[in-house]
N, C-alpha and C positions, 0 to 999 in steps of 0.2 A: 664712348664719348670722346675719347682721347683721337680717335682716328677723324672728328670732325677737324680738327687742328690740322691745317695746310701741311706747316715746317714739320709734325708729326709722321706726317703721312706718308711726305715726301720723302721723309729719312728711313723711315724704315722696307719702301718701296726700294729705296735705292739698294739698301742690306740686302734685301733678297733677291735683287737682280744677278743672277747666274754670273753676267761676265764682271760688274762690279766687283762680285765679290771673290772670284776668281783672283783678278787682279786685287785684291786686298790679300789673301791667301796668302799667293806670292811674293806680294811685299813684304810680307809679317815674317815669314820664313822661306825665302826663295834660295836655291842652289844652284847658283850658275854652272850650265852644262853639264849637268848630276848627271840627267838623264839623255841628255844628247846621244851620249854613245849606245845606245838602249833606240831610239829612234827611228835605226833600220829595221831592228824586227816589228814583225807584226804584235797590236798592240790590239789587246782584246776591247769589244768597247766598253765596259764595265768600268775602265779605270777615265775616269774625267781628263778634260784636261790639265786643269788643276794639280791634279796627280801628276803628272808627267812631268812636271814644271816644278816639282817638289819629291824631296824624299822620302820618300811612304817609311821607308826604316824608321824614321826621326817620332814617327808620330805614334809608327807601332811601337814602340822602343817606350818612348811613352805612353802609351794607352796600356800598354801590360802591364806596367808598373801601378799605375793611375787604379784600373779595374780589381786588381790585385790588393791593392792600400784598400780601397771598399772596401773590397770582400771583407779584409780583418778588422778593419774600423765597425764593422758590421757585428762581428764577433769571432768571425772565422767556425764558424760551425763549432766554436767551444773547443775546439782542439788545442792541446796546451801546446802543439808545434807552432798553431798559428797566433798565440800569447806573446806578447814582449817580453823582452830576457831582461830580469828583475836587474841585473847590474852588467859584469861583466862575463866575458866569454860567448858560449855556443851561437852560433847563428843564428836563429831561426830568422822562419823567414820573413816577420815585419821586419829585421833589424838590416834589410837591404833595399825595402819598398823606396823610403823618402830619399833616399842615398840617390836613387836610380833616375827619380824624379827631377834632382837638382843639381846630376850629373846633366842630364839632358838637354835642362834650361840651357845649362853653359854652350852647351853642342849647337843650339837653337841662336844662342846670340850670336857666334861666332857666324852663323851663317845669315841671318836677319839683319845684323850690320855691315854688313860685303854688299846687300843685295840693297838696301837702301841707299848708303855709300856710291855704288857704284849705277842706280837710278838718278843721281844728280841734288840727293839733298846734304844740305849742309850739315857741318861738324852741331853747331849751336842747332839745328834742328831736330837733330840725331838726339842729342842730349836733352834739349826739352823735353821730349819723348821717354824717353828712359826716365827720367825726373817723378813725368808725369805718373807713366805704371809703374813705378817703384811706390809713389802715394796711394796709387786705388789698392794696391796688393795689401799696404799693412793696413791702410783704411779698413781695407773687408775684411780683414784679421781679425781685427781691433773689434770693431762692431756689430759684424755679421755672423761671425764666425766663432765666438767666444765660450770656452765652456762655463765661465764662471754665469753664466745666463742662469744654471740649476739652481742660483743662490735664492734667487729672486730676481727680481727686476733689476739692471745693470746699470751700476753707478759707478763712480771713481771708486770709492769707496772698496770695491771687492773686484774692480777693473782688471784682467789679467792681460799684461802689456805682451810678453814676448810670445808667440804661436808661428802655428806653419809657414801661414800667410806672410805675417810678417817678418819672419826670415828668410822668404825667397823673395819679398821686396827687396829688402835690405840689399841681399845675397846679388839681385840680380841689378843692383845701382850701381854697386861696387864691380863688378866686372864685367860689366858693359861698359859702363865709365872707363877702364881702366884699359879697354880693348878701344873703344875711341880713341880715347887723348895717346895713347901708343901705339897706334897702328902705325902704318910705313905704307908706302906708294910702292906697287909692285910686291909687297911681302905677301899677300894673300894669292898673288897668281905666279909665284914660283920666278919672275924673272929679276927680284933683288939678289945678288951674288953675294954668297957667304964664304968663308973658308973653308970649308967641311961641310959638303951639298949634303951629308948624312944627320946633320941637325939642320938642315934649313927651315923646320920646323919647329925648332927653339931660338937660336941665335938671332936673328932677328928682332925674335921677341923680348931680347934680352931686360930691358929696363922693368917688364911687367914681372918675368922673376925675381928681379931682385926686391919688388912690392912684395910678394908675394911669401919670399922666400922671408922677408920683414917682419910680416905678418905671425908667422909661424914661430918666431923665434920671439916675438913679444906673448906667443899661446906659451909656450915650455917656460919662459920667465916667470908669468902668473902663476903658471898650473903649478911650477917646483920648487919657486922659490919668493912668493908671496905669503907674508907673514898669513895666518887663521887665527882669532882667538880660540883656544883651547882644542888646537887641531895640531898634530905633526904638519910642516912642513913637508908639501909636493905628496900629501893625501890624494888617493884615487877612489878610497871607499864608499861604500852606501850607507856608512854609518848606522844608526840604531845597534842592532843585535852583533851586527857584523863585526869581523874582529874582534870576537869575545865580548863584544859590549864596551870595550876601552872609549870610542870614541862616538857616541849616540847621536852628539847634534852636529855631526861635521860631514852630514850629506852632501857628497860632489867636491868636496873639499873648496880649494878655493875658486870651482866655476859656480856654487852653489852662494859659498859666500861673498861674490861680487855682486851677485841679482839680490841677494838680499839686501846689501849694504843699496848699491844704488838703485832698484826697484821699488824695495820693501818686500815685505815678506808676504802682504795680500793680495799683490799685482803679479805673481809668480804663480806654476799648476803648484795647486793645492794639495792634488794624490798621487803623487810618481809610485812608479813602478815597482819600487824596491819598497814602497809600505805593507807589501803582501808577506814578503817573505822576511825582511829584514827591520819589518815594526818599525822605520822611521815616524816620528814626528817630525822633525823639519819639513816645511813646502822646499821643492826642487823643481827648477823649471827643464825639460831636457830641451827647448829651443830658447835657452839662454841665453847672456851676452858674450861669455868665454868660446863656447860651444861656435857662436855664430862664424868666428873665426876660421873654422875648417869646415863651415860649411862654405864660405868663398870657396877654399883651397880645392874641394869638388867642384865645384861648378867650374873653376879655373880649368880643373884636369878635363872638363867635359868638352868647355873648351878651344883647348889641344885638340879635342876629336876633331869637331868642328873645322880647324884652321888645318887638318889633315885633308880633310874631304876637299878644302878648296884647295889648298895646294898643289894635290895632286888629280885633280878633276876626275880626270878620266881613265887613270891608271889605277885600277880597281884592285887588281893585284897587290900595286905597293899602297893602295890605301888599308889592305887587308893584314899585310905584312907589319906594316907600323903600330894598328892597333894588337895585333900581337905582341911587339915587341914593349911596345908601354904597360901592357897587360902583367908581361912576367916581369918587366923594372917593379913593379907594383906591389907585386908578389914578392920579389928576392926584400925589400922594404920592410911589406908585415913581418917578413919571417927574422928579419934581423930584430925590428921593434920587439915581439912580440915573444920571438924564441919559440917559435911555432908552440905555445902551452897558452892555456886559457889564464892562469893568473901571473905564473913565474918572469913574463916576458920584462924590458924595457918600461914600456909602456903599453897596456892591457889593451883590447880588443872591447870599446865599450861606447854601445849607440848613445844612449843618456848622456854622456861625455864628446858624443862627434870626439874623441879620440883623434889624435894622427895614424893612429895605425888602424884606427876604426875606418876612415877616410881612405888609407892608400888599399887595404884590402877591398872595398867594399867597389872602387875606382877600378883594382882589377878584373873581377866579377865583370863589372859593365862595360870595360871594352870589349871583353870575351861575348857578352851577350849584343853587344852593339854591333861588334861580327858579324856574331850569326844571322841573325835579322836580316844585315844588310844585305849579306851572300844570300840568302833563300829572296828576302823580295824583291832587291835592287839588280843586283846582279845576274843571278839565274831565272830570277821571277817565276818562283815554285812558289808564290803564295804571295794573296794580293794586301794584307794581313788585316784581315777581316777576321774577328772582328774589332779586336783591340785598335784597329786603326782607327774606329770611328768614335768612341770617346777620346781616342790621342786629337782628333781635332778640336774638340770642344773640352779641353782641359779642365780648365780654370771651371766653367760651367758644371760639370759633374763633380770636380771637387767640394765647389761651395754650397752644390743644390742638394749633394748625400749629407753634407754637415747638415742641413736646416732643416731637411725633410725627413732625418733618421729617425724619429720618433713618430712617425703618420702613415697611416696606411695609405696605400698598399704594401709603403716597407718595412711594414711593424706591425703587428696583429700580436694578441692574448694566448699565449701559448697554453695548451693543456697539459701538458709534463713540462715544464722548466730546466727539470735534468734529463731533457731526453738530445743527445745527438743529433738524434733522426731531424727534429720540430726546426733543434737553433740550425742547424745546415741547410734544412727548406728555405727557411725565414732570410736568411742569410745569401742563399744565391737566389733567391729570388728579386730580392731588394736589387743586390748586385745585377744582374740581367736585366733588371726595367732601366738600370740608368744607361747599360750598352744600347736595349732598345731606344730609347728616347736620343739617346746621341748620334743612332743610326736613322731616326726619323728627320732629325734636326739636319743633319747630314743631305738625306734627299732635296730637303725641301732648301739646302743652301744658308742654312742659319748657320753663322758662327758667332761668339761670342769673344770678342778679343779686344782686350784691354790696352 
């Protein structure tokens, strides 16, 4: 019915127009002369144009991360590697998925605002736009995306405000915003002259560190020296059991008790993590308001990538060389934060908390991985990164269509053993692998879905 409607018809004809949408592609994330230097070789025809005209890394880099978060949001085959770490310490491996995710954004603006920018649209249009998707992100959060939905029917009343969605709204108003209103004419293409051409990828940027560096220092203020009622002062615990049971209700200490105070406590997740092992009663939100703080400081660091890749366009070498070298700053970082030990450090190593030392380890990790990508698909193009590349195009799409569809078959069926490995790992990659296929059909047929 809805296709009898002309403006209907007309609009989504235009979506699926190949070169349309091509040139949308490229707007949304284009990298000037990424792939120029790549243009003399032979270019199999497999990869579009589209592709050429964009960093396959960016999207693989995200699509592994994306595909990955499924899987365990799924259940991860029940494997207690692939479980969330109840507080602090050991890695596994959800506690680098979102990390990875909102490293990337940042990687993705930095290159999305060059390319816009540098198409002839305005500062004030630029920003509308950011305005705009920073609203639909927590919108779908808020609405769409909600777990407190199992309550019953969603009302304010058991509303839960803070989620994924909408802290990489938030996350990505803030430092788009902040990559706008402080960019510099000439800084993104290498010919603003600095003192030390071996930070021309900082200095520059100087005014957004020092926001940034701001930021940080009003998170250690809260986190260590914000009164708690009936909590020590610059508390990190998970409360309930933990620490002998001294301190029961002083979950997250005070990133826990900021969401409460200004939240409320019904508007917050209701079952964190640490209720498994460490019998909290208090709700603890881990995409909370303290928390939110250093998830900017990622996305900032991602970035940095980003304003690497433009800076040095085509010098692949020193764009490789840099991400190394930010990789080990990164690392010498946790390791002072954190006293390379899982609880003894500074400051503990702890997702539920976005941590600073959660944040600069997890930032190392993904320059290293950002690397490699780049070198196998971009540079040597040993891999065209199929398939993770084809839900990194349709992000946003398979994040919120796995949230709503996770309970419907085909990606959820009646298991006959409940404890069996075997059933939850079928169940579980197979959900996972319908959403690669579906974003590798969407893919053919030129649909994207962008905000």
């Amino acid at each position: 019915l809805i296709f009898r409607i002309d403006p209907v018809r007309n609009w989504v004809y235009k979506k699926l127009n190949p070169r349309e949408t091509d040139r949308l592609i490229n707007s949304e994330l284009g990298s000037p002369n990424t792939t120029d230097s790549v243009n003399s070789d032979a270019t199999p025809r497999l990869w579009s144009t589209a592709s050429r005209q964009r960093l396959r890394s960016l999207d693989t880099f995200r699509g592994l991360s994306l595909i990955i978060m499924v899987f365990v949001n799924y259940g991860g085959g029940k494997y207690w590697f692939f479980k969330h770490e109840s507080w602090n310490g050991k890695l596994h491996f959800p506690s680098a998925l979102s990390s990875r995710f909102v490293f990337i954004m940042g990687t993705s603006i930095s290159l999305s605002l060059s390319s816009m920018l540098r198409r002839g649209a305005s500062k004030q249009q630029v920003l509308g736009k950011i305005l705009w998707r920073s609203f639909l992100l927590i919108l779908l959060g808020i609405i769409v995306v909600n777990p407190n939905y199992c309550l019953g029917p969603l009302s304010w009343d058991n509303l839960r405000i803070p989620g994924v969605l909408q802290r990489l709204g938030f996350t990505y108003l803030v430092v788009a915003a902040l990559e706008l209103l402080f960019t510099r004419a000439g800084a993104d293409s290498g010919t603003l002259e600095t003192p030390c051409p071996a930070l021309k990828d900082i200095l520059p940027y100087w005014p957004q560190w020092i926001f940034i560096l701001m930021l940080e220092v009003i998170w250690l203020c809260l986190t260590f020296l914000l009164p708690v009622p009936g909590c020590p002062r610059g508390y990190l615990g998970p409360g309930g059991i933990g620490d002998f049971g001294n301190y029961p209700n002083c979950t997250g200490g005070a990133a826990g008790y900021i969401d409460r105070l200004l939240l409320g406590e019904k508007h917050i997740y209701q079952h964190p993590s640490s209720s498994v092992i460490y019998q909290t009663t208090m709700p603890y939100d881990p995409e909370g308001i303290l928390g939110t703080i250093n998830t900017i400081f990622m996305a900032f660091l991602g970035l940095q990538a980003g304003k690497i890749i433009l800076l040095y366009k085509d010098q692949q070498k020193q764009i490789m060389s840099r991400f190394v070298i930010w990789s080990i700053v990164m690392g010498i970082i946790s390791a002072i934060l954190t006293k390379c030990s899982k609880e003894e450090g500074f400051i503990p190593i702890n997702k539920n908390l976005w941590s600073i030392s959660y944040v600069t380890t997890m930032s190392c990790f993904a320059f290293i991985l950002l690397l490699l990508i780049y070198y196998l698909v971009d540079v040597k193009r040993l891999w065209s990164g199929a398939p993770f590349f084809y839900p990194g195009m349709n992000s946003i799409l398979v994040y919120i269509g796995h949230e709503v569809f996770e309970n419907y078959f085909p990606f959820k069926w009646k298991m006959q053993d409940s404890q069996s490995h075997a059933e939850h790992l079928t169940q579980n990659l197979t959900a996972t692998t319908l959403w690669v296929i579906i974003s590798y059909l969407l893919y053919r047929r030129r649909i994207f879905w962008k905000i």
